[in-house]
C-alpha positions as CSV (number, residue, x, y, z in Angstrom):
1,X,21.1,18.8,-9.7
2,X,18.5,16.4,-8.4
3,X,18.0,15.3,-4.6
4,X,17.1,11.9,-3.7
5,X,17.1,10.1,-0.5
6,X,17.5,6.4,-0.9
7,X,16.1,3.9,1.6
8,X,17.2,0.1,1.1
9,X,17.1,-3.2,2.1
10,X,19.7,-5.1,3.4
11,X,19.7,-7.6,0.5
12,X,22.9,-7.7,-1.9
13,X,21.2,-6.3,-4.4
14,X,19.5,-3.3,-2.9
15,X,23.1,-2.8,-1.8
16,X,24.5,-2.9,-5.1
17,X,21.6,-0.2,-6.2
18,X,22.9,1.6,-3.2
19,X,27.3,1.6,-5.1
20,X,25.3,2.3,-8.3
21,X,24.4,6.1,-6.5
22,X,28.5,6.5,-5.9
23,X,29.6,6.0,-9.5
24,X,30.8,8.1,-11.8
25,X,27.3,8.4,-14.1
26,X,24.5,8.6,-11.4
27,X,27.1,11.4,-9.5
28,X,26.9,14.1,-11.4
29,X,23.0,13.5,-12.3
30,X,21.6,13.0,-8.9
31,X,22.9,14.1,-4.8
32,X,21.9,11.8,-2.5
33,X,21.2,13.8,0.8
34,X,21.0,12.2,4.6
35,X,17.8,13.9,5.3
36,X,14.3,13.4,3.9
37,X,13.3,16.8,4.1
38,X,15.3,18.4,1.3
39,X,15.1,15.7,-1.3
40,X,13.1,16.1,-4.7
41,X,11.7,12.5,-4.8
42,X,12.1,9.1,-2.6
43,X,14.0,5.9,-4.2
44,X,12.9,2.6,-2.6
45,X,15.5,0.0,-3.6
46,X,13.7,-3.7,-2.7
47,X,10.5,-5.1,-2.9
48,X,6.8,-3.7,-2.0
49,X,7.6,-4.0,1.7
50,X,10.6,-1.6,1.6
51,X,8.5,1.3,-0.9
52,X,5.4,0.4,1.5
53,X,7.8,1.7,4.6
54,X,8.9,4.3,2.8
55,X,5.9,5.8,1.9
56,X,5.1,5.6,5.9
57,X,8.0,7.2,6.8
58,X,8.4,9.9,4.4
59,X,4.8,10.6,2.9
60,X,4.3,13.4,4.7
61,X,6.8,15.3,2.3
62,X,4.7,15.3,-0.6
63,X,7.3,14.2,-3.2
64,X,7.2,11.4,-5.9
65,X,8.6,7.6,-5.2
66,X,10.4,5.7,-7.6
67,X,10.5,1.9,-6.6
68,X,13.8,0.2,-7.9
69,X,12.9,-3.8,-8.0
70,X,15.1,-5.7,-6.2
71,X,12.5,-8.7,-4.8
72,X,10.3,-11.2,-6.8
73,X,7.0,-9.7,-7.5
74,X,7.7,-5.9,-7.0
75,X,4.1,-5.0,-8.0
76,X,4.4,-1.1,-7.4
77,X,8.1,-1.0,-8.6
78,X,10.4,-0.5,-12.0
79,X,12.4,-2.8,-12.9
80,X,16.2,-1.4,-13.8
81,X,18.7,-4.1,-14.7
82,X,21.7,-1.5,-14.7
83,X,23.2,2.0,-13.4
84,X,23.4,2.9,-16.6
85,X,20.2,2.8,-17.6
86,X,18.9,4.2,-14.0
87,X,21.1,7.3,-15.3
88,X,19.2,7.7,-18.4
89,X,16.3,7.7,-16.1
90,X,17.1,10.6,-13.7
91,X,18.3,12.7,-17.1
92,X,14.8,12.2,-18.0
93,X,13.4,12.4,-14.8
94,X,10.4,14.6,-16.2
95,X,9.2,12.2,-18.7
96,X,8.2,9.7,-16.0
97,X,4.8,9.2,-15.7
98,X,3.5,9.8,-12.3
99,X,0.2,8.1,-10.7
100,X,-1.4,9.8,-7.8
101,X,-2.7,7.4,-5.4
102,X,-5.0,7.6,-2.6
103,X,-5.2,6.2,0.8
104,X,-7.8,5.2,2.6
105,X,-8.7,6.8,6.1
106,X,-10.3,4.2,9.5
107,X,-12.4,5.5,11.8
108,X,-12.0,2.3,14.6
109,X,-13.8,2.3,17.9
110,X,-12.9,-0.3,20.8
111,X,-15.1,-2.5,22.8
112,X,-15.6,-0.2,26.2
113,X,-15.1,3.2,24.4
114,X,-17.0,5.6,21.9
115,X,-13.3,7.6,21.2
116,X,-13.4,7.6,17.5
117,X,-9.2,6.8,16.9
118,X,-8.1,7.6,13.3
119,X,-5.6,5.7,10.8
120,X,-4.8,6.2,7.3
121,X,-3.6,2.9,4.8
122,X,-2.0,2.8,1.1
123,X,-2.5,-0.3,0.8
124,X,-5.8,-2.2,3.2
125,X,-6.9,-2.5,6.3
126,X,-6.9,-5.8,7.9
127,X,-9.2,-6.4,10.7
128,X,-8.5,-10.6,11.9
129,X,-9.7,-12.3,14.9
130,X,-7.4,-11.7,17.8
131,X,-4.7,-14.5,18.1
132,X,-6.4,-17.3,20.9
133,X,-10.3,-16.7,19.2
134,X,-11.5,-18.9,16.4
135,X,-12.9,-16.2,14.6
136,X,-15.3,-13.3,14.6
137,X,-18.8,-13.1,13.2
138,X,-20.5,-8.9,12.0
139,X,-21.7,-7.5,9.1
140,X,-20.0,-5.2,6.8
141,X,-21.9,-2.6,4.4
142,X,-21.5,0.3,2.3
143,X,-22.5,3.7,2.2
144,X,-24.1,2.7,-1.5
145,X,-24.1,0.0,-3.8
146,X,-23.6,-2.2,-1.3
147,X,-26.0,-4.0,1.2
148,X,-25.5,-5.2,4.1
149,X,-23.2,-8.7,4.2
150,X,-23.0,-10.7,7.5
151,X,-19.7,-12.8,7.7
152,X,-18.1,-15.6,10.4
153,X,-14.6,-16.0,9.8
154,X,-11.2,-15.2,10.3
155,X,-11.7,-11.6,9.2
156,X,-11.9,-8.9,6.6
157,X,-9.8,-7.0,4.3
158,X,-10.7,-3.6,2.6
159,X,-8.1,-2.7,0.0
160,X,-7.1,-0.1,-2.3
161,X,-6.0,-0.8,-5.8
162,X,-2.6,0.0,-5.2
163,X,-3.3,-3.1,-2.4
164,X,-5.1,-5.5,-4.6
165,X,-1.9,-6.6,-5.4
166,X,-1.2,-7.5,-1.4
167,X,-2.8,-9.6,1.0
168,X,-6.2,-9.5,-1.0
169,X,-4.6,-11.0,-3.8
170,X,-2.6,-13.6,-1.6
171,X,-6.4,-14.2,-0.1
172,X,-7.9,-14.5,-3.4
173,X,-9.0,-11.1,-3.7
174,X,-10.0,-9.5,-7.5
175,X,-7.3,-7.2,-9.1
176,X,-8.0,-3.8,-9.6
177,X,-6.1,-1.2,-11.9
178,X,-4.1,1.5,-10.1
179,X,-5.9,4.4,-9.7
180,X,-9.4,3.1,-10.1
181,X,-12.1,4.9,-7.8
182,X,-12.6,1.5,-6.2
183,X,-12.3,-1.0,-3.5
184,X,-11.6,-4.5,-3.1
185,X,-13.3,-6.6,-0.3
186,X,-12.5,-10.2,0.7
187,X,-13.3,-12.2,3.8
188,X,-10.9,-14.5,4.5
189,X,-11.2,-18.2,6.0
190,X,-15.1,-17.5,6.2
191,X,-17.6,-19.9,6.1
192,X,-19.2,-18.0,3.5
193,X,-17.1,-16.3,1.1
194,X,-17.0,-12.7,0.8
195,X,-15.4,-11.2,-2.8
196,X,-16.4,-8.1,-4.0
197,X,-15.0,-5.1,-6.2
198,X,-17.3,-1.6,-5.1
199,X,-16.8,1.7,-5.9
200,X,-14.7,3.8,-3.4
201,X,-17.2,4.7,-0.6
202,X,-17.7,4.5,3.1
203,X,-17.4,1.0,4.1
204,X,-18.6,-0.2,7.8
205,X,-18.0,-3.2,10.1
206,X,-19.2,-4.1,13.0
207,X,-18.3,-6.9,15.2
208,X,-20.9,-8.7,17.3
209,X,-19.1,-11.7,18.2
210,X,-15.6,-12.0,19.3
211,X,-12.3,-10.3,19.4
212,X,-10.6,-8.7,16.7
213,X,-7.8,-6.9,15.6
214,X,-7.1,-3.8,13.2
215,X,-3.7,-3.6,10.9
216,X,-3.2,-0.9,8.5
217,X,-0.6,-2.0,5.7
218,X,0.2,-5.3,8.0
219,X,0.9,-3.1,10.9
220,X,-1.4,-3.5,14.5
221,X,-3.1,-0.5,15.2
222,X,-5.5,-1.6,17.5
223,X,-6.9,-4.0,19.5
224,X,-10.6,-4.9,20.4
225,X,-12.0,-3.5,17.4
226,X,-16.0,-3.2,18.3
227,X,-16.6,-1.0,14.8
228,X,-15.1,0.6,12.3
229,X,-15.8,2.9,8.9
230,X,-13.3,2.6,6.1
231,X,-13.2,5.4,3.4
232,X,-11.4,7.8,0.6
233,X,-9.6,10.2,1.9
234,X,-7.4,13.4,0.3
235,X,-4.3,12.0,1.4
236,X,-2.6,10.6,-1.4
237,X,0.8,8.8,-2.5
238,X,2.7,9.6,-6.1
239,X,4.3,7.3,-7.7
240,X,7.0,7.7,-10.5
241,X,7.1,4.8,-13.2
242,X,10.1,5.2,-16.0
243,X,8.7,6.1,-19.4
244,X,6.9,3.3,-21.5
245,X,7.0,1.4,-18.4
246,X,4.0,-0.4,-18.4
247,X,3.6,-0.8,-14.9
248,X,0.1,-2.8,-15.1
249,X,1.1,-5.4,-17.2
250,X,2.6,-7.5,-14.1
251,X,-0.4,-6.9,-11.9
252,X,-2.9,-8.5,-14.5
253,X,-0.4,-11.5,-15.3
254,X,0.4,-12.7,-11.2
């Protein structure tokens, strides 16, 4: 028998998902365990958010996610409308189709320092003005293909594909397909607008005038960001999709 640890929100219907796991046809098909560490594969029962923290949390397992929708857009999620047919999934478990992913590693240096600190992000990297500046002014360029772009503006997102869907799409940032060997870059509130799809390579930004601030997938993980490199790493994320799921079709009609 299958082992699965479940993480949920606390919305009625991630709660229902949650009674679906106690009935009598998911039961005897799958064990839900209380610890991470022995389970065969993740469920995420909500929207983006909740897979996004569980792939922080639990990640370093190496096992597959399956992302139950429970939210509105669910970009990165399958949408099961009954326990029933979340049964036929599990029984079939090995006819999912399952998308590795990578993640993107951030080499950040602060103002005052030359300590290199390191951060790794599924989705982007956010780096904004710091809350009280009006906005910060650099240049960001890549490693190839890719010259050298000055900016002036609230900030700069660098995105994976899996994250196109995310901030840089709610920014007006370009779509790209899961597990395309390329980035998405968008300025945001800049004077001059920055929108660019490039192939995965060493990005770097450096800030020349005012503070700013570095998130990895919408979390702070540093303050007075002076410079920073952005690029593909080995770690990497899989993600299970039920069979003839076709998982891109709501990312291309947002």
């Amino acid at each position: 028998m299958k082992q699965a640890f479940l993480l949920t929100n606390q919305d009625k219907r991630s709660q229902e998902i949650n009674k679906w796991f106690k009935g009598k046809g998911l039961a005897g098909l799958v064990k839900l365990v209380n610890k991470p560490a022995p389970a065969d594969f993740f469920v995420a029962a909500g929207g983006d958010g909740t897979l996004l923290r569980a792939i922080s949390l639990f990640r370093k397992y190496n096992k597959p996610f399956f992302g139950i929708n429970c939210g509105t857009s669910g970009f990165l999620l399958n949408q099961i409308d009954s326990a029933e047919e979340l049964a036929e999934v599990f029984l079939n478990f090995s006819l999912c189709k399952l998308i590795k992913l990578n993640m993107l590693q951030g080499d950040f240096i602060a103002a005052g320092s030359s300590q290199v600190k390191s951060f790794y992000a599924f989705n982007d990297f956010y780096i904004k003005a710091t809350q009280g500046n009006e906005r910060i002014i650099g240049t960001i360029r890549g490693d190839k293909n890719f010259p050298k772009h000055e900016f002036d503006g609230d900030g700069i997102i660098i995105s994976t594909p899996q994250g196109s869907t995310a901030y840089n799409y709610a920014a007006g940032g370009a779509i790209i397909s899961l597990g395309a060997n390329q980035l998405a870059i968008k300025s945001v509130c800049a004077k001059k607008s920055l929108r660019a799809v490039v192939p995965d390579q060493g990005i770097t930004v450096e800030i020349e005038r005012g503070q700013a601030t570095a998130y990895a997938d919408h979390g702070k993980i540093l303050t007075k960001v002076k410079k920073f490199k952005v690029k593909p790493s080995r770690e990497a994320v899989k993600l299970a999709f039920k069979p003839g799921y076709d998982f891109e079709l709501k990312r291309w009609h947002v």
